[in-house]
C-alpha positions as CSV (number, residue, x, y, z in Angstrom):
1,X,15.8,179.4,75.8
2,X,14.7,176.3,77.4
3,X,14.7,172.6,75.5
4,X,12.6,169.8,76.9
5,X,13.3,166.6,76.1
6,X,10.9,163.7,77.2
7,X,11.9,159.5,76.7
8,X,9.7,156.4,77.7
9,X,11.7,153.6,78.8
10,X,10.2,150.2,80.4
11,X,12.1,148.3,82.9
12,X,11.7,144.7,83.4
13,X,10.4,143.6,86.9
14,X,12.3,140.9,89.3
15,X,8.4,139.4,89.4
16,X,5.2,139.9,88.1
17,X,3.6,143.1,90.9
18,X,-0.1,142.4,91.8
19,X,-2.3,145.1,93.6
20,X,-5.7,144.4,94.8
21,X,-7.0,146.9,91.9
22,X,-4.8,146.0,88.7
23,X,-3.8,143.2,86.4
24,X,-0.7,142.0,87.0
25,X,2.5,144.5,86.1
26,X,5.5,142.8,84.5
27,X,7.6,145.6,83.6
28,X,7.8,149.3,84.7
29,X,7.4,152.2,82.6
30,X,8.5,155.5,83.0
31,X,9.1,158.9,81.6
32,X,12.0,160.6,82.2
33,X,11.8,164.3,81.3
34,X,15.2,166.3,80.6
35,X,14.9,170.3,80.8
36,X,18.2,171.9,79.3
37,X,18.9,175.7,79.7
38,X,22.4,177.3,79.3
39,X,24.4,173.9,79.0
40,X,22.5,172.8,82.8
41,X,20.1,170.2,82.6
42,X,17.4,169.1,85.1
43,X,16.2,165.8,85.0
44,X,12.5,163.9,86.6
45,X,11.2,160.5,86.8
46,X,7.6,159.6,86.7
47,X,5.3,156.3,86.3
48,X,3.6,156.1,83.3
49,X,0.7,154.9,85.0
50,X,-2.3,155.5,82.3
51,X,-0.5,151.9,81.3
52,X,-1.4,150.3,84.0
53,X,-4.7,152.0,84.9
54,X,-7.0,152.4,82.2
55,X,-8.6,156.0,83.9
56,X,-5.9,157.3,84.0
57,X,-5.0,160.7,82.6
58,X,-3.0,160.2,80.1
59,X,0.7,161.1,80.7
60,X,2.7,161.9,77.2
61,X,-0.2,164.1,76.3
62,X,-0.6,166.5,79.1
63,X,3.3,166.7,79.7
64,X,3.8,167.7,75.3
65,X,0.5,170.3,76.1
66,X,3.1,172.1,79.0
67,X,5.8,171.9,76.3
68,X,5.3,175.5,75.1
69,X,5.0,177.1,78.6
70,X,8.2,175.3,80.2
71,X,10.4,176.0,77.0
72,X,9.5,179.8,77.2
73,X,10.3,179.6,81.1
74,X,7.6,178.8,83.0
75,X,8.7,179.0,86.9
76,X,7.7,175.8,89.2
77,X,4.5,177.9,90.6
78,X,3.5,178.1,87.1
79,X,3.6,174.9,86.5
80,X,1.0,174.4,89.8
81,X,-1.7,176.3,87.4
82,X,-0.5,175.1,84.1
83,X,-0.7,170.9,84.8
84,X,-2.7,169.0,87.1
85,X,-1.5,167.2,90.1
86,X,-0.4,164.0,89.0
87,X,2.5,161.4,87.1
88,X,3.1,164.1,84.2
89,X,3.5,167.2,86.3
90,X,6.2,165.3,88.7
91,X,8.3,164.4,85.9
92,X,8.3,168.3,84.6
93,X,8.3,169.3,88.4
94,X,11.3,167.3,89.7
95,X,13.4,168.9,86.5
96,X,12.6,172.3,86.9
97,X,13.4,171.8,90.8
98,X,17.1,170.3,89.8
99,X,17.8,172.5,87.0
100,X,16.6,175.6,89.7
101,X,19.1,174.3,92.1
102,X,22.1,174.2,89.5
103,X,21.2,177.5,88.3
104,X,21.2,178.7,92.0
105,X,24.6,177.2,92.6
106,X,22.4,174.8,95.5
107,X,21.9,171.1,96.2
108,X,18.0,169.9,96.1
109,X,17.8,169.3,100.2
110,X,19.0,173.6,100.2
111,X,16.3,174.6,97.8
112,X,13.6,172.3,99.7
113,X,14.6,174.7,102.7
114,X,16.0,171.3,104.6
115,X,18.6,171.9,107.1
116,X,21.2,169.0,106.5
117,X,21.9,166.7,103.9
118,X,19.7,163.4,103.1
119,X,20.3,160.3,105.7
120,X,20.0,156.7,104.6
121,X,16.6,155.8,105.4
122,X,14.6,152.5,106.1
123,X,12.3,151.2,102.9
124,X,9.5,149.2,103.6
125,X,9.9,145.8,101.4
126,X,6.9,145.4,99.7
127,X,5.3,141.9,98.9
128,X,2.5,141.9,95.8
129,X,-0.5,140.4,96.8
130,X,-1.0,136.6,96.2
131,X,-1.9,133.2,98.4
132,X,-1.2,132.9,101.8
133,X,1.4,130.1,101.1
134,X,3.7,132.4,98.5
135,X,3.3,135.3,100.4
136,X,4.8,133.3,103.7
137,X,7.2,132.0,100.9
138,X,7.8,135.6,100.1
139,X,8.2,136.9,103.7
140,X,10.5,133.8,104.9
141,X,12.9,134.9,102.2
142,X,13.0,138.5,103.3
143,X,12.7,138.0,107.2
144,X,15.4,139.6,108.0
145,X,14.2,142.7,106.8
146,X,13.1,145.2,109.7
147,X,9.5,146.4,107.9
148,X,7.7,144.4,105.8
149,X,4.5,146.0,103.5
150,X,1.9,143.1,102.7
151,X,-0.3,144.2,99.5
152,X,-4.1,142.9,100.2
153,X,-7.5,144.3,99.3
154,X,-9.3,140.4,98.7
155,X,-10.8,137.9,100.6
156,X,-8.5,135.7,102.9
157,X,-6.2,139.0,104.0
158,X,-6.0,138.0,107.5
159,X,-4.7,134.5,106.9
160,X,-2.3,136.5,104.6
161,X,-1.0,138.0,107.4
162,X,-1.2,135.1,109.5
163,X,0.8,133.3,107.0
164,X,3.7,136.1,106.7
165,X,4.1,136.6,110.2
166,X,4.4,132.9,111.1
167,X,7.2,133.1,108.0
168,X,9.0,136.0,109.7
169,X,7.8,136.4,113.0
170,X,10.5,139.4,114.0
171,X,9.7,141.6,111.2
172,X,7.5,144.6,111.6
173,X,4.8,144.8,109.2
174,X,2.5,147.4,107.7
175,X,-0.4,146.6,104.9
176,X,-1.9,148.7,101.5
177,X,-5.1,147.6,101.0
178,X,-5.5,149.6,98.0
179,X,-8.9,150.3,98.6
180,X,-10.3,146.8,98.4
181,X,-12.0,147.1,101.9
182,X,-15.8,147.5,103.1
183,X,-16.0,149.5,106.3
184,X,-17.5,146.3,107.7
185,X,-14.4,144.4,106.9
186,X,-12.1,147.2,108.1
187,X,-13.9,147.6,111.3
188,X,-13.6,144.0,111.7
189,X,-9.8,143.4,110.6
190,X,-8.2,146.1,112.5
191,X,-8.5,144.1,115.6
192,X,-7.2,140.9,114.2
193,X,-4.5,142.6,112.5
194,X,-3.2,144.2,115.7
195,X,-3.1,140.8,117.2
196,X,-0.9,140.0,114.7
197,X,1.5,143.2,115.3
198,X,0.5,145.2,112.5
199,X,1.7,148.7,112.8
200,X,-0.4,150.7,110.2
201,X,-3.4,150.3,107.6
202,X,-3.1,152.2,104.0
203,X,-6.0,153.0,102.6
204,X,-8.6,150.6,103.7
205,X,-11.8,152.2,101.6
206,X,-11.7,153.9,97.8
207,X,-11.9,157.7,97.5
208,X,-15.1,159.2,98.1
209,X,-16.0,156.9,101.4
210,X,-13.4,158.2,103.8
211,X,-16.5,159.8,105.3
212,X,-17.5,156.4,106.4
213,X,-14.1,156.6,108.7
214,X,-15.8,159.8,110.9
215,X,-15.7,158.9,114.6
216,X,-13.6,155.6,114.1
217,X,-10.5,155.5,116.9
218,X,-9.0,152.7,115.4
219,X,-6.6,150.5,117.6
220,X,-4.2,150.8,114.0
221,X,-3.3,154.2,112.6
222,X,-5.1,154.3,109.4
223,X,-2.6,156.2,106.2
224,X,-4.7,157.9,103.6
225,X,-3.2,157.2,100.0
226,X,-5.2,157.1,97.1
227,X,-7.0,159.6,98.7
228,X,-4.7,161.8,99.6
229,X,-3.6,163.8,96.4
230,X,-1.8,167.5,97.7
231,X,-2.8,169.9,100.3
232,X,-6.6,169.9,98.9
233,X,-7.2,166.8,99.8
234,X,-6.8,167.4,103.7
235,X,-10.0,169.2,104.5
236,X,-11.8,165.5,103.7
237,X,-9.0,163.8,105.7
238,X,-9.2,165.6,108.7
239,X,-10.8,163.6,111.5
240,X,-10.7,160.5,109.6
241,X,-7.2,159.5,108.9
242,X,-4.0,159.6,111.1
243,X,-1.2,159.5,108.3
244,X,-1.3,160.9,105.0
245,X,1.2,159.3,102.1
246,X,3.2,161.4,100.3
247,X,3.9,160.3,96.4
248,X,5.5,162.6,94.0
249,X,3.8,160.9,91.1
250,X,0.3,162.2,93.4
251,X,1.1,165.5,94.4
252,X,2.7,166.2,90.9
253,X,6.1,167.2,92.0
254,X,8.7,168.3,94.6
255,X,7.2,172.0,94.8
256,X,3.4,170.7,95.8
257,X,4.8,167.9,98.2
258,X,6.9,170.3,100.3
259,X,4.1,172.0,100.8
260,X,1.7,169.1,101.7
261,X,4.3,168.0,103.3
262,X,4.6,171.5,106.0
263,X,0.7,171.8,106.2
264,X,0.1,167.8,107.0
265,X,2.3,167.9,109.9
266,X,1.1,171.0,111.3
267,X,-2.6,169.4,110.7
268,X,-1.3,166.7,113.1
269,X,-0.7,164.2,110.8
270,X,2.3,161.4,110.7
271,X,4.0,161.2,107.4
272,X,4.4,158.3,105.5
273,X,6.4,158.7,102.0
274,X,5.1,156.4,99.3
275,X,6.5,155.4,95.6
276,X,5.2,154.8,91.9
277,X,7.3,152.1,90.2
278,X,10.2,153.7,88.9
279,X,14.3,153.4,89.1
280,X,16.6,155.8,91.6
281,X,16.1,158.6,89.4
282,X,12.3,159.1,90.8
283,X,13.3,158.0,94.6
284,X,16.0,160.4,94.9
285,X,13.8,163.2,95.2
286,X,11.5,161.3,97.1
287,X,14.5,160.6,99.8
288,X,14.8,164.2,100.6
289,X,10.7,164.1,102.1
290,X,11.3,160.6,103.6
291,X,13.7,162.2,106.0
292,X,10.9,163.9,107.5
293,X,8.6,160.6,107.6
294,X,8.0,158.0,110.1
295,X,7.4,155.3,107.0
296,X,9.0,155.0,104.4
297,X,8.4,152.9,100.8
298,X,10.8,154.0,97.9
299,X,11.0,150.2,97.7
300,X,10.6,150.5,93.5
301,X,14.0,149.7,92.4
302,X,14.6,146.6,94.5
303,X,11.3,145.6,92.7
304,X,13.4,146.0,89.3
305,X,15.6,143.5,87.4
306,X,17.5,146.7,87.4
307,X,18.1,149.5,88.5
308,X,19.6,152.9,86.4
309,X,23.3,153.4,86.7
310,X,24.5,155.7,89.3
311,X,21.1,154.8,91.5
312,X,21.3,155.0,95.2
313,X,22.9,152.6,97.1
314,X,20.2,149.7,98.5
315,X,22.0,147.2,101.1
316,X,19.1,145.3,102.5
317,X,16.6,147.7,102.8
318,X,18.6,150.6,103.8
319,X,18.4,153.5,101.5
320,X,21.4,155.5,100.6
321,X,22.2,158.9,98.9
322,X,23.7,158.8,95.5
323,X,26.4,161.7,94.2
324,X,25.0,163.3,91.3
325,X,22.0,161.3,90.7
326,X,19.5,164.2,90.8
327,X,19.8,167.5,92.7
């Protein structure tokens, strides 16, 4: 018999994390779901993000409603049909895929069918939207990092990124809009932004107008985010965006981002491999897809006061595997 255990714990930020679509965030806050069965334990990480986001499903509820299901021993397909895509379903996801690979005598790259062990990777550094002026503070204090991500989505964004790269001119830089965009402005950014040597555009629009990006070659590769969920979500994609991004805390778990994972690349699309806030505990899991991406922001613990014990090892913004940290 199975015994699930779930805990909410906050974790102070280094500074207040500002999105185009959201009040400020001070502090993370996560769930960490623990899934015991024959003295091994699986453990998963997700955002509490109904905090943040008012619309949001909210998470303690629909993870207690699987409670019944996952204790009697529902498998990780199950869970696809029990829970929705989403923060609640990656936290239950990411411990039944640990506890599977114990049982199995495996690490978590085996049972995601990878052929080596995780790399270090390359995080994106993220900077939270602001003025011009403290985001070129921002970016002079992190130039030496090789990719910069610049959070926009509100008027002035291209003297944003005028300011940042005049404050670290060597530094390749990518941009979230978070779906603060009009097609208008988009259309007239993307030039402007390639001037300034931006290599990529997350979500420009909100869900429901990607049709407005039909027959657009942009001269930027344009990632889908918030609307890109899981492998439903491509149909409406297709034709309009170049790179899809990959979050755990979207696709509801290791077992459904595998999957988008195999059937976005043979769509033809780049990967790009995204992050909630949340400690090592939810990257780790994210590391194993982000060796098969070309970007890559499991930036969320260097965004921390601090991070769990044990985390994986960040020197500059170089992402290392941790022993025994999760699978």
């Amino acid at each position: 018999m199975r015994k699930m255990t779930i805990t909410v714990e906050q974790w102070p930020l280094k500074q207040p994390f500002v999105i185009s679509r959201m009040d400020p965030m001070l502090h993370g806050e996560v769930v960490v779901v623990e899934i015991e069965q024959d003295g091994l334990i699986g453990r998963g990480e997700c955002e509490r993000s109904d905090v943040f986001e008012p619309d949001y499903p909210p998470v303690l509820p629909v993870i207690e409603a699987a409670r019944d299901a996952v204790e009697q021993g529902a498998s990780r397909e199950e869970l696809l049909a029990i829970m929705p895509a989403g923060c609640a379903r990656n936290a239950v996801d990411c411990a039944l895929f640990e506890l599977e690979a114990k049982q199995q005598g495996r690490t978590g790259w085996q049972l995601a069918g990878f052929d080596q062990a995780p790399q270090p990777v390359t995080t994106v550094f993220t900077l939270s939207l602001d003025t011009p002026s403290n985001m070129a503070t921002m970016a002079a204090k992190n130039k030496d990092r090789p990719l910069l991500k610049l959070k926009l989505g509100r008027e002035g964004d291209i003297e944003r990124v005028a300011a940042v790269r005049a404050a670290a001119p060597d530094t390749r830089l990518v941009i979230d809009a978070n779906t603060g965009w009009s097609l208008e402005q988009l259309k007239d950014y993307l030039p402007k932004l390639a001037e300034l040597g931006v290599e990529m555009v997350e979500q420009p629009l909100p869900p429901g107008q990607d049709h407005l990006l039909e027959g657009i070659d942009p001269i930027i590769p344009i990632a889908a985010d918030e609307s890109c969920i899981d492998r439903s979500s491509l149909p409406e994609l297709v034709g309009r965006y170049q790179i899809v991004n990959i979050k755990l805390d979207k696709t509801g778990g290791m077992t459904e981002a595998l999957a988008l994972l195999q059937e976005a690349k043979a769509q033809g699309f780049e990967i790009m491999v995204g992050c909630m806030i949340g400690t090592s505990l939810a990257m780790a899991p994210a590391l194993l897809l982000a060796q098969q991406a070309r970007w890559v922001d499991i930036d969320g613990p260097i965004l921390l006061s601090k991070d769990r014990d044990g985390g994986l090892g960040y020197h500059g913004s170089t992402v290392h595997p941790a022993e025994g940290l999760w699978g």
